[in-house]
N, C-alpha and C positions, 0 to 999 in steps of 0.2 A: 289854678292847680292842674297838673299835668296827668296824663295817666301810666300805669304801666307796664310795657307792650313787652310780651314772649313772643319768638320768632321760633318754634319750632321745627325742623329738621333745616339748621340755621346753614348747615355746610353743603348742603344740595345746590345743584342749580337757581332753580326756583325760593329756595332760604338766603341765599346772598341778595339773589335781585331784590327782594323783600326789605332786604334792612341797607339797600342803596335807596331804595324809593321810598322806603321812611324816612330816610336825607334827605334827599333830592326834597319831598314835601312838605318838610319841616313840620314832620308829625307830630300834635304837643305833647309829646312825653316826657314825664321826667326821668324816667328809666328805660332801657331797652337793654333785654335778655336775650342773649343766642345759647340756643339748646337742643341738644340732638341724642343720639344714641353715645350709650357708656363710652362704646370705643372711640368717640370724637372728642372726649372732655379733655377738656386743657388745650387743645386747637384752638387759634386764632381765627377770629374773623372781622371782615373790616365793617363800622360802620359811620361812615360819615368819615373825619377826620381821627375817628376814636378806634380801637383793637377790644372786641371785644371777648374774654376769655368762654369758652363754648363751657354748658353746664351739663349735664346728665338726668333725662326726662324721670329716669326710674326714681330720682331724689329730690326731683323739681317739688316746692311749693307752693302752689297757682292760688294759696286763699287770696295775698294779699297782691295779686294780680286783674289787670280790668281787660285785658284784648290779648286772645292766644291766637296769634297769625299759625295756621298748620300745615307744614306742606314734608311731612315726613313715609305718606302714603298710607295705602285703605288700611293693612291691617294694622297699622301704629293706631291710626283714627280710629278706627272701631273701638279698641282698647282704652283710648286714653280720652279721647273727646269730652265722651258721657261724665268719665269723672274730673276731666276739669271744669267742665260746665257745672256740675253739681258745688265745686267750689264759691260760684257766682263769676266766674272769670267766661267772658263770652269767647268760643272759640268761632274764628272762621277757618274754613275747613278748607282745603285745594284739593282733598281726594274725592274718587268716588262713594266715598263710604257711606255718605248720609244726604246724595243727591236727591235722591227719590223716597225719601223718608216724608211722612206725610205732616209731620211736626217740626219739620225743618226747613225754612225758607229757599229758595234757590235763587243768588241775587247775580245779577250785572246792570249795576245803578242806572245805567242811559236806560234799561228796558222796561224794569218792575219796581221801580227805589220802594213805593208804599209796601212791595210783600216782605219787606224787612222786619216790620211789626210782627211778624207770628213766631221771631228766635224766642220767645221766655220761656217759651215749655221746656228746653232742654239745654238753653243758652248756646245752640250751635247754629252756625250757618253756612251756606255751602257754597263754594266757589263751583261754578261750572266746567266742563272737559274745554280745551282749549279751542277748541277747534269750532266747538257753541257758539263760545263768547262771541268773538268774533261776527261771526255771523249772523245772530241777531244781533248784535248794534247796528248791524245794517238792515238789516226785514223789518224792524221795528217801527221807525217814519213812515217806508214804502206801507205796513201793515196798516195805521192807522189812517194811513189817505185813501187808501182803496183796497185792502181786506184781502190777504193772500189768503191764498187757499191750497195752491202746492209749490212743491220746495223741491228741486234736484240739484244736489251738489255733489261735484267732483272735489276733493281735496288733496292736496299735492305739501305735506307735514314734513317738515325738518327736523333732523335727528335729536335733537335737542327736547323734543316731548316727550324721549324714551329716558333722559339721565344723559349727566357726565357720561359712565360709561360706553353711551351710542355714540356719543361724539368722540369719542375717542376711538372705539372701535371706526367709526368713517374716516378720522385721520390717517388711522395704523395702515386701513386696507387701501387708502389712499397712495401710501405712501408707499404698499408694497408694491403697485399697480408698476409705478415707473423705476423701483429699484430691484423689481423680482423676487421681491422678500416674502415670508409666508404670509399667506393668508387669511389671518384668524375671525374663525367667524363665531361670536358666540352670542350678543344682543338679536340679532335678527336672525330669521329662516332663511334666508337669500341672503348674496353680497351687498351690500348697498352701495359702497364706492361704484361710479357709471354705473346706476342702475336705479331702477322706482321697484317698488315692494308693492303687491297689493291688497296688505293684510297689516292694519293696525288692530293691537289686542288679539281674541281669542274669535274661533267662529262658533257661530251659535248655531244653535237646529235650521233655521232658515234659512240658510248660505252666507246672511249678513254678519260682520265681525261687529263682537263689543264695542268701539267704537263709534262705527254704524248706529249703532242703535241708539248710543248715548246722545246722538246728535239731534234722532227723532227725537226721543223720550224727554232731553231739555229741551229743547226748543217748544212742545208743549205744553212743557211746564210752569214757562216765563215767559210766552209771547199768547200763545193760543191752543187749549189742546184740539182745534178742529184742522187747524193744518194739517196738510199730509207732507209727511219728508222722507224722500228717499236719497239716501247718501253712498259713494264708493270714497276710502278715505285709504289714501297709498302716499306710503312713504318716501321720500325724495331725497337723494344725499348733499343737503341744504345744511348747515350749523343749526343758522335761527332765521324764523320767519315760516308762517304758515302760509301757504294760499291757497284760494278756492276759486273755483269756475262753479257761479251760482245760475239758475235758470227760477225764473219765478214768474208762478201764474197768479191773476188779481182777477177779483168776484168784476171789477170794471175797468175800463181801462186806464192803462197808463204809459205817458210815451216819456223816449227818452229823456226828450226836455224837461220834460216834469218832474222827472224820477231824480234827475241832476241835481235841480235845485231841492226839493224836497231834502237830497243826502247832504247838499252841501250847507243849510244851518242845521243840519240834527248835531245832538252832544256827542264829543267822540270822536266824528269821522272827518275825512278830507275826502276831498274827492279831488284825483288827477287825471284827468280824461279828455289827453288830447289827443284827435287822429290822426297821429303821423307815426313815426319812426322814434321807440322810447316817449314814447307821449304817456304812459302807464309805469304805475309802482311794483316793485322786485321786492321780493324777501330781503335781499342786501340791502337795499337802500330803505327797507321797513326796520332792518335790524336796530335798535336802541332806542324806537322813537314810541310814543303813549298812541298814538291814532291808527285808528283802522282806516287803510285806504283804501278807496274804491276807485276803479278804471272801466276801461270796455264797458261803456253802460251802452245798449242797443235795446231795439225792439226785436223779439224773437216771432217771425212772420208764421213761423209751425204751427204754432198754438195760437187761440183768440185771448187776450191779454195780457200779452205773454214778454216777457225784460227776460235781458241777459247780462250780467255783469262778471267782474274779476274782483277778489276782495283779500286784502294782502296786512298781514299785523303779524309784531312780536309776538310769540307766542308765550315769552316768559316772562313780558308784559304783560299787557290786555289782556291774553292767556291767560293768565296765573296772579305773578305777583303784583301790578298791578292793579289788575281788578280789586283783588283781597283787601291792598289798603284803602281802595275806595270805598268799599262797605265798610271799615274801619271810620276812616271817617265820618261816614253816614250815620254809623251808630253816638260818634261826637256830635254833631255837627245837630241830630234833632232830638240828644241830650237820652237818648235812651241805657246809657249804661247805667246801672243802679247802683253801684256806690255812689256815684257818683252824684244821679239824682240826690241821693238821702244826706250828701257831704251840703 
């Protein structure tokens, strides 16, 4: 028996990848819903070989639904979560609305899969900011071999984490670059066309942007809250693909070689690291693909325990929708949905 998966904010970015990578997975569903806002209903969307006609959240009926994929943003989430969850239909969540919520799990299966158990209180679970994910699937091994203890990351974010609309505002302002066409800037405070931004989200009292701080605050949440992480997170006029310049100190040592092998059987990752000329992974060449790569792995001689690496992933994979149907699965796979159990 199959279950029945809602894809909501189905015409988004991150809502397409979703119901490609329910394809791609051959998720056992016997139904899959694409549903988004009023003014999207009746749009087509593709999934697998099929067209699936888009529904309308405000008339959606989640009783006799089992998995609501969400990726329609915080204030849709905040709104609608709770009471789909109260239907019995488990939502996982892509926003930040219920990350940090103390009754809601925060999952990326390679890190924490066991903290999956604590979604029945509210049937919701929370996908992490993109730019996390990533990042622990890779501190995670290194964590459990020899205990990090601080975290510095530079991150270098492709338009693509803001919406269609970034990536098209980088196309337009791209393209007025070499035709002298105007300049329209309305997604970002700066131009992004030939240019880094270095301000993802809002600034907070600190100096640090929202962003920023999402990075500490999950990363605490699903690896260790004794880490220390400081993050700068600027945006780069890239489509898709995240990357980060990580610096990681350990309670003992660790050397390169070790750090290699350790990433290269963990779940997840690839590691491409060789020292020459493109011996390392590119956001382009990360673009379509499940794994988080890792390059540049070094000893950093500044610090006593101290790695340096490079670490490069889709972000509207791994990122997002990816991850999402991985906890998806998870919730199949160790039988925890409750119709399901009780059919």
């Amino acid at each position: 028996m199959g279950y029945k998966v809602a894809v909501v904010g189905a015409t988004g970015n991150v809502g397409r990848e979703m119901l490609d990578i329910l394809s791609e997975r051959a998720f056992p569903a016997d139904e899959v819903v694409a549903i988004a806002s009023r003014r999207s209903m009746g749009q087509d969307v593709s999934f697998g070989d099929k067209i699936l006609k888009v529904q309308a959240l405000d008339s959606y009926d989640f009783s006799d639904t089992d998995i609501c994929l969400m990726s329609a943003g915080g204030e849709t989430s905040k709104e609608w979560s709770p009471r789909i969850g109260q239907t019995g239909c488990v939502v996982i969540d892509n926003s930040s609305a219920f990350r940090y919520h103390q009754d809601v799990p925060l999952i990326v299966p390679e890190v924490n899969p066991d903290a999956i158990l604590g979604f029945s209180k509210l049937n919701i679970i929370a996908n992490p900011n993109c730019s996390t994910a990533q990042l622990v699937v890779a501190l995670k091994p290194l964590h459990d071999v020899a205990k990090i203890t601080r975290v510095v990351v530079s991150t270098y974010q492709s338009v693509s984490g803001a919406g269609k609309d970034a990536m098209d505002e980088l196309f337009q302002q791209t393209r007025s670059v070499f035709t002298a066409g105007q300049m329209v800037q309305e997604k970002f405070p700066k131009r992004i066309a030939f240019n880094v931004i270095p301000q993802i989200d809002v600034f907070m009292e600190d100096g640090f942007t929202k962003e920023e701080w999402k990075m500490m605050a999950e990363t605490k949440k699903m690896l260790d809250p004794k880490i220390k992480l400081t993050a700068t997170c600027v945006r780069v006029p890239v489509f898709i693909g995240h990357a980060e310049a990580v610096n990681v100190e350990f309670e003992s040592p660790m050397s390169a070689d070790e750090a290699r092998a350790i990433l290269r059987s963990a779940p997840g990752i690839l590691v491409v690291d060789k020292r020459e000329p493109g011996g390392y992974m590119t956001p382009h060449e990360a673009a379509g693909e499940d794994a988080t790569y890792i390059s540049r792995i070094r000893e950093d001689a500044t610090v006593e325990n101290g790695l340096a690496f490079w670490c490069v992933s889709d972000n509207l994979r791994k990122g997002a929708a990816l991850n999402t149907v991985q906890i998806a699965e998870m919730l199949v796979n160790r039988k925890l949905l409750p119709r399901h159990q009780a059919a």
